[in-house]
C-alpha positions, 0 to 999 in steps of 0.5 A: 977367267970364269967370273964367280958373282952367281948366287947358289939359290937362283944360279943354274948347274954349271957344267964344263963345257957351258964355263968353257964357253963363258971364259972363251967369250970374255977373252974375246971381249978383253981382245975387243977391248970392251971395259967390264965396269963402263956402261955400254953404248945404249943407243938404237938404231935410228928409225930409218935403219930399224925399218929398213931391218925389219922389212928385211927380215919381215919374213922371220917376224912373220914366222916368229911373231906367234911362236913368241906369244905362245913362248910368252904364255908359257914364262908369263910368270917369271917377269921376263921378255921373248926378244927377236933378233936378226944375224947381226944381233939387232933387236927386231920384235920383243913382247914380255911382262910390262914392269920387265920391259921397262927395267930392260929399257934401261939397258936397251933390251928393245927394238933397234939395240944391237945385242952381238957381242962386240957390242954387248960383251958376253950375252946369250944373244950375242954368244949364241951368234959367235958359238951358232948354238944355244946359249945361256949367260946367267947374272955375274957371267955377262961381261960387262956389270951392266947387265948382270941383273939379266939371266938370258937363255938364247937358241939361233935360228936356221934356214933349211940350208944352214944359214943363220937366220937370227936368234930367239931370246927369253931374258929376265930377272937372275932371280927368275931363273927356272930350269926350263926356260932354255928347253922351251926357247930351243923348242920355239926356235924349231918350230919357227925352222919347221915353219920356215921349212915347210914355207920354202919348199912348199911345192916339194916332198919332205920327209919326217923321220925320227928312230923312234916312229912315235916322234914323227909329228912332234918337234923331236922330228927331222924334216928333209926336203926332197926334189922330184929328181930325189935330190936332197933340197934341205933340212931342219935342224932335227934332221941334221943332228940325227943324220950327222951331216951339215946343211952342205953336207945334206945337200949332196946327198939325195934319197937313194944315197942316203936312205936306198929309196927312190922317189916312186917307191916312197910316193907309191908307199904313201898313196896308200890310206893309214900308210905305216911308216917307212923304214928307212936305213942309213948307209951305216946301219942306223934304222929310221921311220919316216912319213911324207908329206907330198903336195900331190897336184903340184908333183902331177904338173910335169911336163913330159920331158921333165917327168921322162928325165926323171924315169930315166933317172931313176930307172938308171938307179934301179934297173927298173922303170918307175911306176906309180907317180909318172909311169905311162904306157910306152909311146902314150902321152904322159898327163899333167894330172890324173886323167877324169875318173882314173881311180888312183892307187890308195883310194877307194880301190884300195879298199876293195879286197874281194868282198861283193859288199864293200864292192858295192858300197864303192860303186855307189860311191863312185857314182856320186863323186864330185856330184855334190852330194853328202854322204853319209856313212853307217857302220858298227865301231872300227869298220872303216868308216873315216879311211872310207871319207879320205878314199872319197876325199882321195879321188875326189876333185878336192883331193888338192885341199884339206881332208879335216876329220871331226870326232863329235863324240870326242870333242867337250860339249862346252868346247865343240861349237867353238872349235867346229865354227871358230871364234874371234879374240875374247869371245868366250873366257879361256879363248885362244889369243887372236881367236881361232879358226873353225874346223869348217873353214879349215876344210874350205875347198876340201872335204869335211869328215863328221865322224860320230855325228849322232853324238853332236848335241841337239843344240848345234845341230841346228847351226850346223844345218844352217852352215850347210844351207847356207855355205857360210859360217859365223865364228863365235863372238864375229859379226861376219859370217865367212864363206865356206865351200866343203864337200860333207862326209859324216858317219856313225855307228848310232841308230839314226832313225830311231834317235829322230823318232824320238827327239834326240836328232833333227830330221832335216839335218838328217836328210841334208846329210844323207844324199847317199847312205852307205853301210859298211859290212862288219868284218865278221860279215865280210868274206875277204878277212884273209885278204885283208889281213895280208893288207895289213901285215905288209903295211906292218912289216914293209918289205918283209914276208910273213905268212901265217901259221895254220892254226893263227888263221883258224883262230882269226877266222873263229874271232867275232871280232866286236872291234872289227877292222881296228881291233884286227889291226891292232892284233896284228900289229902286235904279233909283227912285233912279237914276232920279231925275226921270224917269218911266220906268225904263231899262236905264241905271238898274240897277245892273251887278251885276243886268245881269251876272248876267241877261247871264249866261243870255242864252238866257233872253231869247228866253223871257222868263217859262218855267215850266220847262225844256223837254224837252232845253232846257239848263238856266239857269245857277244852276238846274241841279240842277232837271233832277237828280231826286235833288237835294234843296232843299239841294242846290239852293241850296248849288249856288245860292250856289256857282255865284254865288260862282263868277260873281262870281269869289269875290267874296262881297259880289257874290254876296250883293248878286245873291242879295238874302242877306248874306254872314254866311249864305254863309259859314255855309252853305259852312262847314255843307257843307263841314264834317263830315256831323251 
């Protein structure tokens, strides 16, 4: 029966199911024979078998070790310990609170003690391996008298197939107790599941999915892994839960089984930059999005037999032959990997919809791919500046290795140097434990994006030049510098020139940084806005037609759209949704701010596309400065950002919202105006 020594003050809610499981655990210690009042057999494993343990399960170690440290971080004041073990309940790896370890000695909570529950009575440890599920035992409800001192809090770890792995326990002092402990073991399990996943099937598809699209990326996720033929390879534990189905059972199953996919449409679907999620329905009705994630040189390497057997394959499934991923010509060789110089879909063609001065801009970057040469990017705010650097990084040669994207605007001054060089264990108050990498040698082999690059201080700038020089990068506190290959792509919307002239950026990083100089068009600029509007709302509401009414595509065209491409998105993805089932989107469905603002210039309505002001018109509001001749790029857009501050009556959030901005980079431009010339 239950046992009743819990001390209301520090015990947790109990609920039925939880005293359930506690009095079926102590019966099957009663029928193991166990004695509650004799000490239990404390005795570890003798060295030669530990080590033999360990490197059996090295692996998980590998993978559990640093999750346990930052699981530590979190309980570091509750005097208790973060205990790995294997699937027979030995204790492989603990790491806690020095005065804990010591009292848990005692009952040989340490490496080499077996923690199952034949060997300990009643423990989370041991009852989370009988149950497979997580589990808490709290002070009187351990079995044996022992170990009642202890409140445990234990998750079982999975592989992507389903077999048991080990378990991840936080144990402490029943006084201790907190709440919460459990939920972060259970989440320090996953990811050491998700690690392990994405380790196993490295070379395959895996598709991340929740009902909720906000959840894709956080720990709440379901991962499958997907073989090039669309057969289902594995899962995390997420993806089990909310697909219903066990480790065999997913297994059986493949993408067009459960989700009526094929591998080409899902692959052709996330070619595209800024991809929207993928709607993806069960075979009952349940709706998930989900995103993919593929290693795109390794699905390149097919041979052509194994690459027509699955065109075969898929083209039995649909009807139709399969594009995208291996279609080739009838009768042409099938390429292992993308011919030279073949521009793939979601790459820079992708951004080409029928406007001559993008054109442009993609056929000078063209000439210069692979040619190890920087580019630098112009542009006012949300003109695509970064989804131009991934279409470079996309058809480059480094496609294979990692596109990493620093906002220098968005970064703390204090914390910048460290996070774009890195730094070793200790070498600044508040470092990370065992120091951190850079972003720069993040993107070793691959192409490094300096988003606002006119923002970095004055005093890293110097740095950065000599990384850039000389392809190597000294973390803070290293007495090494470590090589660095990266293709540099930086962008801004500041007056580069200008900041030179006076003092405020260095002329020779300048020129290291500008081999190719491109300026992007503002969308008011642009002739293609229809064309890209259509891009948009299929990205929005894939495989569902919508058109717009009459009078929605007079007032798009009558927008001067300060924000540019971000805020037009940002429009349209909110009339998709506003929208809801109907196929076409009225003037019901914007939202009231972008109806104020294009209101706000209603002279523009008679001219719903100008390529500028006309001699003697009056200029449209927020654009003012055009007609000034001796207004700089910053001026402009300080006017910009004043006059819709001004518009939204000193609302910030407003004005951010109708410039597609955030409010942190109004502020800081108000505040570099305003404040003291450089």
């Amino acid at each position: 029966m239950m046992p009743t020594s819990r001390d209301p003050a520090t015990a947790p809610p109990i609920d039925r199911q939880h005293a359930q499981s506690i009095v079926d655990s102590h019966e099957r210690c009663a029928a193991l024979g166990l004695s509650r009042i004799e000490r239990p057999d404390h005795s570890p494993l003798r060295r030669p078998d530990l080590a033999v343990a360990r490197e059996r399960n090295l692996r998980l170690h590998l993978h559990a070790a640093p999750v346990m440290e930052m699981l530590l971080e979190q309980i570091m004041a509750t005097q208790s310990m973060v205990v790995l073990t294997d699937a027979q309940g030995t204790v492989l790896h603990s790491v806690g609170d020095d005065g804990f370890l010591q009292r848990a000695s005692k009952v040989a909570l340490a490496p080499g003690a077996n923690w199952s529950e034949p060997s300990k009575g009643t423990n989370a440890i041991g009852t989370a391996l009988v149950v497979e599920a997580p589990t808490f035992v709290h002070a009187g409800e351990h079995y044996m008298h022992a170990n009642g001192f202890l409140t445990c809090s234990a998750a079982p770890i999975f592989d992507p197939r389903g077999n048991m792995l080990g378990v991840l326990d936080v144990s402490g002092d029943h006084r201790s107790y907190h709440l919460h402990t459990m939920g972060l073991v259970k989440m320090s399990a996953r990811m050491i599941e998700n690690h392990w996943l994405c380790d196993d099937f490295r070379h395959a598809m895996r598709l991340h999915f929740h009902s909720r699209p906000e959840f894709i990326g956080t720990l709440m996720e379901g991962i499958v892994a997907v073989g090039r033929d669309g057969r289902l390879l594995g899962a995390n534990s997420s993806a089990l839960d909310q697909l219903g189905l066990s480790g065999a059972g997913v297994r059986m199953q493949s993408l067009t089984s459960l989700f009526q996919l094929t591998v080409g449409t899902v692959v052709d679907h996330f070619r595209a930059p800024m991809a929207t999620p993928l709607p993806l329905r069960l075979p009952g009705g349940q709706l998930l999005y989900g995103r993919a994630v593929v290693n795109w040189p390794t699905w390149h390497q097919l041979g052509a037999a194994a690459a027509q057997d699955v065109e075969d394959a898929q083209e039995a499934a649909t009807g139709r032959p399969l594009g995208g991923l291996f279609a080739a010509a009838a009768g042409e060789p099938r390429p292992a990997v993308p011919a030279p110089g073949a521009t793939q879909p979601g790459g820079l063609r992708y951004l080409q919809t029928g406007d001559a001065r993008m054109d442009e801009v993609v056929a000078k970057v063209r000439r210069v791919l692979d040619r190890g040469i920087s580019i630098l990017v112009l542009g006012e705010t949300g003109t695509g500046k970064e989804l131009l650097a991934r279409a470079i990084h996309h058809d480059s040669e480094r496609a294979r290795y990692p596109f990493v994207a620093v906002n220098c605007a968005s970064i703390p001054e204090s914390l910048i140097e460290a996070e774009l060089f890195g730094h070793e264990e200790g070498a600044f108050t508040g470092a990370r434990r065992k120091g951190a990498v850079g972003r720069i040698a993040q993107a070793h082999g691959g192409t490094l994006f300096l988003d606002e690059i006119g923002d970095m201080p004055l005093a890293l700038q110097a740095r950065l030049l000599r990384v850039l020089q000389e392809r190597q990068v000294t973390p803070l506190g290293a007495a090494k510098p470590v090589p660095v290959d990266v293709a540099v792509v930086s962008a801004t919307h500041r007056p580069l020139r200008e900041m030179i002239a006076a003092g405020s950026f260095r002329e020779d990083l300048y020129y290291r940084l500008n081999g190719l100089a491109v300026r992007l068009p503002a969308l008011r600029e642009r002739s293609d806005l229809l064309a890209i509007v259509a891009k948009l709302l299929r990205q929005e509401s894939p495989g569902r037609p919508l058109a717009l009414d009459d009078e929605v595509t007079a007032l798009l065209q009558a927008c001067r759209w300060p924000g540019n491409i971000r805020q037009l998105a940002n429009v349209l993805r909110t009339a998709v949704v506003m929208a809801g089932t109907d196929t076409r989107i009225r003037r019901a469905h914007l939202s009231d701010d972008f109806l104020e603002e294009v209101q706000a210039a209603p002279e523009a309505l008679t001219a719903p596309a100008p390529a500028g002001p006309g001699p003697g018109a009056a200029p449209a509001p927020g654009v003012a400065a055009v007609t000034d001749p001796g207004a700089t790029l910053q001026d402009l857009e300080l006017r910009t950002i004043r006059e819709a501050v001004e518009a939204a009556q000193g609302n910030i959030s407003v004005a951010a919202r109708r410039l597609g901005i955030s409010r942190n980079t109004i502020y800081r431009k108000l505040r570099w105006r305003d404040g003291p010339s450089p």
